[in-house]
ZADREN-854076 format. One record per residue: residue number from 1; residue in three letters; x, y, z of N, C-alpha, C in turn. Coordinates in steps of 0.001 Angstrom, whole numbers, plus 500000, padded with zeros to 6 digits. Layout:
BEGIN
SITE   num   residu      n.x      n.y      n.z     ca.x     ca.y     ca.z      c.x      c.y      c.z
SITE   NUM      Ala        X        Y        Z        X        Y        Z        X        Y        Z
...
//
This chain:
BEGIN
SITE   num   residu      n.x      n.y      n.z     ca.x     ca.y     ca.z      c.x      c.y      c.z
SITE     1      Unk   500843   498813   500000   500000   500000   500000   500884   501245   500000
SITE     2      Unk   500700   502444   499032   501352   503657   499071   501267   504241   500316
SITE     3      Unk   502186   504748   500783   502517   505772   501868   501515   506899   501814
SITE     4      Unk   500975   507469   502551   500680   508557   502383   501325   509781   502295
SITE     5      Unk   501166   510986   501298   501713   511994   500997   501966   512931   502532
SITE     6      Unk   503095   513260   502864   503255   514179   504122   503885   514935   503468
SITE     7      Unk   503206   516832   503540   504038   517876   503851   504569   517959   504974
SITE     8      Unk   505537   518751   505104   505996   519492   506524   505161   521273   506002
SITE     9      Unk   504541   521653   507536   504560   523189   507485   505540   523779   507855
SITE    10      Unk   505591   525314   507415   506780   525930   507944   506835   526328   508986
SITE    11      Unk   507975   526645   509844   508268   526879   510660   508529   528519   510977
SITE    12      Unk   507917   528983   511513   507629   530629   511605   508358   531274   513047
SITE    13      Unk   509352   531416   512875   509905   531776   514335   509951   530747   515049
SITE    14      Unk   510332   529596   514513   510687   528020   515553   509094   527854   516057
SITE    15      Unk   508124   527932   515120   506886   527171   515628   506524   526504   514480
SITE    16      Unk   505649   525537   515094   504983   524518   513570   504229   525422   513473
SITE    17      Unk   503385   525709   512050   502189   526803   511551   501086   524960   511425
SITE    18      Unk   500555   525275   512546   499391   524160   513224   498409   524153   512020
SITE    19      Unk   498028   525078   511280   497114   525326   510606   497197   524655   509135
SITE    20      Unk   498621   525071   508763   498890   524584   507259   498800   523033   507724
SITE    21      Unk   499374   522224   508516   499768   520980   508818   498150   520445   509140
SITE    22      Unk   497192   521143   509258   496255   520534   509657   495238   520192   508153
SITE    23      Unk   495334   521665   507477   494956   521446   506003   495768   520194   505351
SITE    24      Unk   496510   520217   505219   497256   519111   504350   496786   517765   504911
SITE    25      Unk   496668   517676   505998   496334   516233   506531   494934   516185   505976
SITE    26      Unk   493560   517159   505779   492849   517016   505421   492337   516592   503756
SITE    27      Unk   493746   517232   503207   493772   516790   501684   494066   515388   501743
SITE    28      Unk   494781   515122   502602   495919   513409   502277   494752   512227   503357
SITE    29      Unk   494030   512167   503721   493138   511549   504267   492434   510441   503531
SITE    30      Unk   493218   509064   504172   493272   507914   503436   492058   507114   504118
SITE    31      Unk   491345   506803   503046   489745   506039   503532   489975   504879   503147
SITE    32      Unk   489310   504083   503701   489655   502250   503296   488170   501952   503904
SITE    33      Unk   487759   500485   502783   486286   500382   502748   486031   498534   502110
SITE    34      Unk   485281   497813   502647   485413   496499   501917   483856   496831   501428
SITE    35      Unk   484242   496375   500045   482837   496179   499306   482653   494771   498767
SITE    36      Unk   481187   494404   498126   481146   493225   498134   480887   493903   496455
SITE    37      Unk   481512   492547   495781   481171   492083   494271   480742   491227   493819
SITE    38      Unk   479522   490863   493040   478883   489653   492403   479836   488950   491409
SITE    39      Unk   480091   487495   491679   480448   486994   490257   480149   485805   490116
SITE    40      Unk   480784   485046   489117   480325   483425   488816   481543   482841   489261
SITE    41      Unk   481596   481579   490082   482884   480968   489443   482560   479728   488569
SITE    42      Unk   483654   479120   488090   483783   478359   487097   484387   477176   487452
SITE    43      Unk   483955   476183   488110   484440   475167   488683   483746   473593   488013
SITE    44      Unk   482969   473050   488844   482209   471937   488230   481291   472228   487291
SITE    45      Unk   480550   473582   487805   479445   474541   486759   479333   475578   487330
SITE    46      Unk   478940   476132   486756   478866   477678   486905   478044   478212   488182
SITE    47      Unk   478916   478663   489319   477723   478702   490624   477830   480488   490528
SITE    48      Unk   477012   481669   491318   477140   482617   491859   477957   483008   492841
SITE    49      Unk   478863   484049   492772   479218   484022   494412   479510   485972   494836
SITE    50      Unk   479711   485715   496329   479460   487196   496582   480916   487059   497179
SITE    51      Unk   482233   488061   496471   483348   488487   497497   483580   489759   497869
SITE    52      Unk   484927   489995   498594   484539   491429   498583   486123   491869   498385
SITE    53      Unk   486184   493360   497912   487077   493905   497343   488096   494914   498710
SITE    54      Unk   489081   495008   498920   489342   496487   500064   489531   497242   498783
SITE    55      Unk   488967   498641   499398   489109   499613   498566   489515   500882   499150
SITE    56      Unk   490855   501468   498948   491333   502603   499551   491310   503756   498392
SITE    57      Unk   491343   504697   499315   490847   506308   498603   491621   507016   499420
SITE    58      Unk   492177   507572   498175   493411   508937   498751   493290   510432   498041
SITE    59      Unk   493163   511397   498183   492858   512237   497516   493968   513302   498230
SITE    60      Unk   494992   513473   496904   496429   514175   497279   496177   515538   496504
SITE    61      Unk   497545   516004   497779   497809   517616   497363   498097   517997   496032
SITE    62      Unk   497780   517510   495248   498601   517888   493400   497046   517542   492370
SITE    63      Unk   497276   517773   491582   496927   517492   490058   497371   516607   488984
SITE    64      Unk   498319   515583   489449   499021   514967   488584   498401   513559   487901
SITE    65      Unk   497044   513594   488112   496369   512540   487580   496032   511500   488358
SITE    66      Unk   494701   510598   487935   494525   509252   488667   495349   508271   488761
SITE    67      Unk   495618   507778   489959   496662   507082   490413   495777   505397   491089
SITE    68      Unk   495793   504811   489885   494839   503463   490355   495846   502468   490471
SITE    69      Unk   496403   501432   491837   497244   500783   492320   496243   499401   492017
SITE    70      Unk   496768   498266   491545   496340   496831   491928   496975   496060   492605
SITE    71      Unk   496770   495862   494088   497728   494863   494718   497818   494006   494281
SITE    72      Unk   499074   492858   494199   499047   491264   493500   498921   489895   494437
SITE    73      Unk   498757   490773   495995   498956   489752   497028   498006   489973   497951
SITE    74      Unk   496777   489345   498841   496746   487764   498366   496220   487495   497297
SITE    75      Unk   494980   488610   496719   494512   487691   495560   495118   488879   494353
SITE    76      Unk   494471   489008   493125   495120   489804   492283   493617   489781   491501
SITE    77      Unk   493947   491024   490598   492724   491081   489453   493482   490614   488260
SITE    78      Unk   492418   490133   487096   493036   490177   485893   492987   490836   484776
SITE    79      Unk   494081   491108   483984   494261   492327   483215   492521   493047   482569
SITE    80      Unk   492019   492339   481940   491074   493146   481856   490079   493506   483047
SITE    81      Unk   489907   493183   484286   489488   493834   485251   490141   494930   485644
SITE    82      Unk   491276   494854   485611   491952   496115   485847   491874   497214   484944
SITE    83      Unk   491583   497389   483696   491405   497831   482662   489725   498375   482732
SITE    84      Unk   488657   497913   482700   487965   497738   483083   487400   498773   484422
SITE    85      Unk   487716   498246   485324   487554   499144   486665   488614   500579   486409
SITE    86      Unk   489738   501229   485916   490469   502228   485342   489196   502701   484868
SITE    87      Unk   488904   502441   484064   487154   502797   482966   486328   503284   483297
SITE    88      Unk   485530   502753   484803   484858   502760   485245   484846   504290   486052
SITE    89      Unk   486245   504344   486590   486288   505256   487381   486160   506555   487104
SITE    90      Unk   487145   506630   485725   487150   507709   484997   485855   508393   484456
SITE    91      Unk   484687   507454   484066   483894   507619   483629   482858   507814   484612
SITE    92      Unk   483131   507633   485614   481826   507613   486784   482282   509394   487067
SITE    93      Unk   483275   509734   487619   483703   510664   487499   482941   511814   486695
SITE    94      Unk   483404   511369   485199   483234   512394   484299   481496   512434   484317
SITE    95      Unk   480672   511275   484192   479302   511458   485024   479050   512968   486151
SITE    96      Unk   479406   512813   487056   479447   513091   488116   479999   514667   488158
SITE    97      Unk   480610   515382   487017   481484   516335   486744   482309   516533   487629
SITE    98      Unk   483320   515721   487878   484099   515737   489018   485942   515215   488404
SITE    99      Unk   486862   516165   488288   488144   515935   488207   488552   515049   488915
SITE   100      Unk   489015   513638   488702   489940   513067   489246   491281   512901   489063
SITE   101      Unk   492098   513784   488705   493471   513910   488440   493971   514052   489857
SITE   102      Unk   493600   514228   491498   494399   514135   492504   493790   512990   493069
SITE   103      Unk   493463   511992   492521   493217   510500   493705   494150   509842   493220
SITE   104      Unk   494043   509139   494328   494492   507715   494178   494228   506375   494776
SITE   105      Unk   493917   505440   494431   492570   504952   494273   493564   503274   494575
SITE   106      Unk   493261   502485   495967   494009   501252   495769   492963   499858   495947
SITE   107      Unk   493495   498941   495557   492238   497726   495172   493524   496862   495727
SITE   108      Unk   492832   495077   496609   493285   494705   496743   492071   493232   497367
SITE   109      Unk   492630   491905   496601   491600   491012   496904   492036   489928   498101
SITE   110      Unk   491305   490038   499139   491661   489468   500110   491677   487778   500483
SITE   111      Unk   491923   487378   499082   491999   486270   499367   493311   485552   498377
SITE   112      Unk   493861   484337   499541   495108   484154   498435   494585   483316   497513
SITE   113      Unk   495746   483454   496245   495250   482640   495104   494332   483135   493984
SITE   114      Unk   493390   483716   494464   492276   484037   493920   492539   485371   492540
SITE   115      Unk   492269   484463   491503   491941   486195   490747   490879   486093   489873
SITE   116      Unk   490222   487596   490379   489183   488375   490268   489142   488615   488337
SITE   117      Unk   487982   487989   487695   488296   488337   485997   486941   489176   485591
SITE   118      Unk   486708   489636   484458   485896   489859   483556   485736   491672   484488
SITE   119      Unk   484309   492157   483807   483990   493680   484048   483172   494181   484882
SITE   120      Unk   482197   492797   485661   481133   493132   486316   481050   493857   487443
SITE   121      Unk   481939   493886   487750   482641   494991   489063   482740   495884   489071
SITE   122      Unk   483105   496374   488093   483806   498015   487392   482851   499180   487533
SITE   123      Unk   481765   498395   487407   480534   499808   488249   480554   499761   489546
SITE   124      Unk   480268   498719   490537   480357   499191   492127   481724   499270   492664
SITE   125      Unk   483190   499323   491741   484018   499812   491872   484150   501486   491940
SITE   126      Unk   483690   501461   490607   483592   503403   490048   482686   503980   491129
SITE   127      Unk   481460   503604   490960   480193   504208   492392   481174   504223   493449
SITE   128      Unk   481327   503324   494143   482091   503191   495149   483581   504223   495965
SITE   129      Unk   484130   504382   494790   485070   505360   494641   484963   506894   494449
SITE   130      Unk   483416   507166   493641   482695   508326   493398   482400   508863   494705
SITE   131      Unk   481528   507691   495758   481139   508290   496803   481918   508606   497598
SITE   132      Unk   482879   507946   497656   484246   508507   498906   484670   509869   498396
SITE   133      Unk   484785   509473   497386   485199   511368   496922   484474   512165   497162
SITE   134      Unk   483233   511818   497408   481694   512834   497442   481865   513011   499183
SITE   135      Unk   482645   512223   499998   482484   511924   501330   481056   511183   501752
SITE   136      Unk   480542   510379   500676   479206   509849   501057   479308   508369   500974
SITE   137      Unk   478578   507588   501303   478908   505581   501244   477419   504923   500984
SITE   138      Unk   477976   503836   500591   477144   502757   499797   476489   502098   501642
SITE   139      Unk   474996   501578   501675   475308   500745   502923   475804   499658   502552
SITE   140      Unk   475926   498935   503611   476966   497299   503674   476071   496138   502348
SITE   141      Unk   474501   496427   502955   473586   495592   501791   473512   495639   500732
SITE   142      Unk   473863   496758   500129   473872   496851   498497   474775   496883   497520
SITE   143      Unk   474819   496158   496194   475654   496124   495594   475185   496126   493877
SITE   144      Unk   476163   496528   493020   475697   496722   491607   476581   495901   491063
SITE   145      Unk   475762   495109   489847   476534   494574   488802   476074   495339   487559
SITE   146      Unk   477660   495244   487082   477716   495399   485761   478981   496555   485683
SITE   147      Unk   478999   497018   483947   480172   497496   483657   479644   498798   483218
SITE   148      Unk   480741   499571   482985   479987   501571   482273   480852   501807   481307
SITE   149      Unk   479650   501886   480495   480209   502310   478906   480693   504025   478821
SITE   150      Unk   481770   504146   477828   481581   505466   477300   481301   506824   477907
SITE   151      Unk   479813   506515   477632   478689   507624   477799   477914   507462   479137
SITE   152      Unk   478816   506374   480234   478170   506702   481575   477091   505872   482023
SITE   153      Unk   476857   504598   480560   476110   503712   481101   475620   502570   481693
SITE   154      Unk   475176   502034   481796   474914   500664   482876   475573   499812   482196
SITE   155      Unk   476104   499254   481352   475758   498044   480255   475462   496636   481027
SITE   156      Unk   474912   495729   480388   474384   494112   480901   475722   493338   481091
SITE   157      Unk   475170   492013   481870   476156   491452   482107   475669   490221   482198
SITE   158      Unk   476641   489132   482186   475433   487843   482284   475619   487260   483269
SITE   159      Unk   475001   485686   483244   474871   485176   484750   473966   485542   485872
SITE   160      Unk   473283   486768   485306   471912   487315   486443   471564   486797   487634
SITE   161      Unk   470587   486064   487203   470058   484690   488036   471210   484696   488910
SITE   162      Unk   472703   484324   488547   473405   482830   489604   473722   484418   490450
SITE   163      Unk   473923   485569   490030   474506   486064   491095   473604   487002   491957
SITE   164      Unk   472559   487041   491539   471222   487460   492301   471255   486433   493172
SITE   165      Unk   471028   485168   493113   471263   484159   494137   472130   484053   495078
SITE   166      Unk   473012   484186   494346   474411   484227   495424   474544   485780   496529
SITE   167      Unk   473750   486934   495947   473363   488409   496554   472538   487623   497418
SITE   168      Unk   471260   486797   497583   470084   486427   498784   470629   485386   499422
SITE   169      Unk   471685   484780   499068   472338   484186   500317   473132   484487   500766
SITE   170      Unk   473819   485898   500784   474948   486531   501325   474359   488090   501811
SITE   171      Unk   472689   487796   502139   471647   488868   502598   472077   490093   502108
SITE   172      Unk   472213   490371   501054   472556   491755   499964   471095   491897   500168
SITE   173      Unk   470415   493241   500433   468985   493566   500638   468875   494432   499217
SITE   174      Unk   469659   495192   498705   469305   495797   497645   470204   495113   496481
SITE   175      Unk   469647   495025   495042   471061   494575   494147   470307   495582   492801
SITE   176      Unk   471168   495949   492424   471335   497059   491306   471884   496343   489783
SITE   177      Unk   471203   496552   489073   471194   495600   487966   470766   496971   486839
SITE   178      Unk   471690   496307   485426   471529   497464   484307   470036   497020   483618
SITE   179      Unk   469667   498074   483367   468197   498089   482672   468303   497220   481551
SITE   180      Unk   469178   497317   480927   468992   496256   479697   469582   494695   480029
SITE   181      Unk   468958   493686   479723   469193   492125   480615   469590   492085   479424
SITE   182      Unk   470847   490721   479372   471630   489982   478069   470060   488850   478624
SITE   183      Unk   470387   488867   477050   468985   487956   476604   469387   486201   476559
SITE   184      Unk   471093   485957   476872   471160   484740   476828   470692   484229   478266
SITE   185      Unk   470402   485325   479250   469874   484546   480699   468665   484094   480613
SITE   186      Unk   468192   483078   481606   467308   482364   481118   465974   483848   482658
SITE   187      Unk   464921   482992   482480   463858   483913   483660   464279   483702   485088
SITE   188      Unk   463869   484504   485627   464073   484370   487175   463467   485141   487970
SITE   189      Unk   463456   484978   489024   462664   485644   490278   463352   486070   491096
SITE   190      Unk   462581   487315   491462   463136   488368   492914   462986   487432   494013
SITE   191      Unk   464197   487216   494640   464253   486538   496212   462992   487584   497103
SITE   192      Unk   462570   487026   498068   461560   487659   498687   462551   487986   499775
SITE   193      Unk   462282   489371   500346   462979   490722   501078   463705   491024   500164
SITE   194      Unk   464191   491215   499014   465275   491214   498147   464514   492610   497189
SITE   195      Unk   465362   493584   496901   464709   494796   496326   465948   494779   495380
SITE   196      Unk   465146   494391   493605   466069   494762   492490   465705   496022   491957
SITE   197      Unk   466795   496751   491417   466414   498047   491209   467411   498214   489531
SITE   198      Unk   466695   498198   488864   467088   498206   487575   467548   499739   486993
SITE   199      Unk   468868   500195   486393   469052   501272   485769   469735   501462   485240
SITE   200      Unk   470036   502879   484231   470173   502606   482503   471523   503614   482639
SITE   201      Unk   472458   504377   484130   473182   505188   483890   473718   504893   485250
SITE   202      Unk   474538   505954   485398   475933   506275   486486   475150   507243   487658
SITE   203      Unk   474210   507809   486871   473489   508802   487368   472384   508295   488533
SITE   204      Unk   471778   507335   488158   470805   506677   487946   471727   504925   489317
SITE   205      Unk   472257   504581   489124   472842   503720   489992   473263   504531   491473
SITE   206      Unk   474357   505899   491567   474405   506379   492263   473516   506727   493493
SITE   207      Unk   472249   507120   492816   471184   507380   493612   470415   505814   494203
SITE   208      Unk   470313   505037   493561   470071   503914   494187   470793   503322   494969
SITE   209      Unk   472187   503082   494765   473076   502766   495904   473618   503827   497206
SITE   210      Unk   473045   505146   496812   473787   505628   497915   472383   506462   498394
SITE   211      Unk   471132   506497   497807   469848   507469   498380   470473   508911   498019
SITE   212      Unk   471965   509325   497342   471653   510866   496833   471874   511001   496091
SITE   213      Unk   471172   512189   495303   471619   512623   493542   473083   512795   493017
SITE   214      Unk   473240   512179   492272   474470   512351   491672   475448   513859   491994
SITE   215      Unk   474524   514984   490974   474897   516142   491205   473662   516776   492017
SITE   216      Unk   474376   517775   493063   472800   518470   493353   471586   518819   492534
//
């Protein structure tokens, strides 16, 4: 994990200036957060499962651009997840009209062995990362699948069903799903207490996972 950025304040007649040193700590203020992610694994057949990601948020004194770290130990992502979630962020962001050229943004899968593949993450990655910057949070129950295109949007993902399942046995109370379903999933049903909330943007997920508007 990166160090955190330390200024020194100056020293004004042999005193610390309490004030500058207190701002800067407020810029460099490192948040850490476990979220949960839907996926499939691929073993005997294809089951659902719910893991969860640490996710640290740093938001430094400079402008020098997004700074997205992938730990490789214990578990690791794979190249296009990493690629992928980069995507996500940028674009949740640019949603959101919000510069991210001073974060820095660290991911790390807590389990050994394990690596994390495909895109379905890359939205409750980006959300996720949006709200810390916003100083606002996802609760513990809810989680979004799927990936964000381009233009900020939901896109589909498959496997529905197995990981809606795998969300009602790992008591996810809300699950956030893109408005448009890949048509190779077969039908399925809302777990009962289980609230799906279907939507078509960045805009539009935000407010469902976190109860506030994107932009005021």
């Amino acid at each position: 994990m990166r160090r955190p950025y330390w200024i020194m304040s100056i020293v004004i007649s042999g005193v610390w200036s309490f004030l500058a040193l207190t701002e800067v700590q407020a810029l460099t203020e490192l948040r850490e957060q476990i979220i949960p992610i839907l996926g499939v694994t691929m073993e005997k057949k294809p089951m659902g499962t719910v893991a969860n990601v640490i996710l640290s948020f740093q938001e430094r004194d400079d402008h020098n651009g997004l700074a997205v770290h992938f730990r490789s130990l214990p578990g690791r992502f794979s190249r296009m997840a990493q690629t992928a979630v980069q995507q996500a962020i940028y674009r949740a962001a640019e949603a959101a009209g919000i510069n991210p050229d001073s974060w820095t943004v660290m991911l790390s899968v807590p389990y050994s062995g394990v690596t994390i593949y495909g895109d379905s993450l890359s939205a409750m990655i980006g959300v996720s990362v949006l709200a810390m910057a916003k100083g606002e949070s996802i609760p513990s129950d809810r989680v979004i699948t799927g990936a964000v295109s381009p233009d900020g949007h939901i896109v589909p993902v498959g496997s529905l069903p197995l990981k809606v399942a795998a969300a009602n046995e790992a008591h996810l109370r809300r699950v956030v799903i893109p408005e448009e379903i890949d048509m190779a999933d077969p039908d399925w049903r809302t777990p009962f207490l289980m609230q799906i909330s279907p939507v078509a943007s960045i805009s539009e997920a935000y407010q469902a996972l976190t109860d506030h508007p994107l932009r005021p």
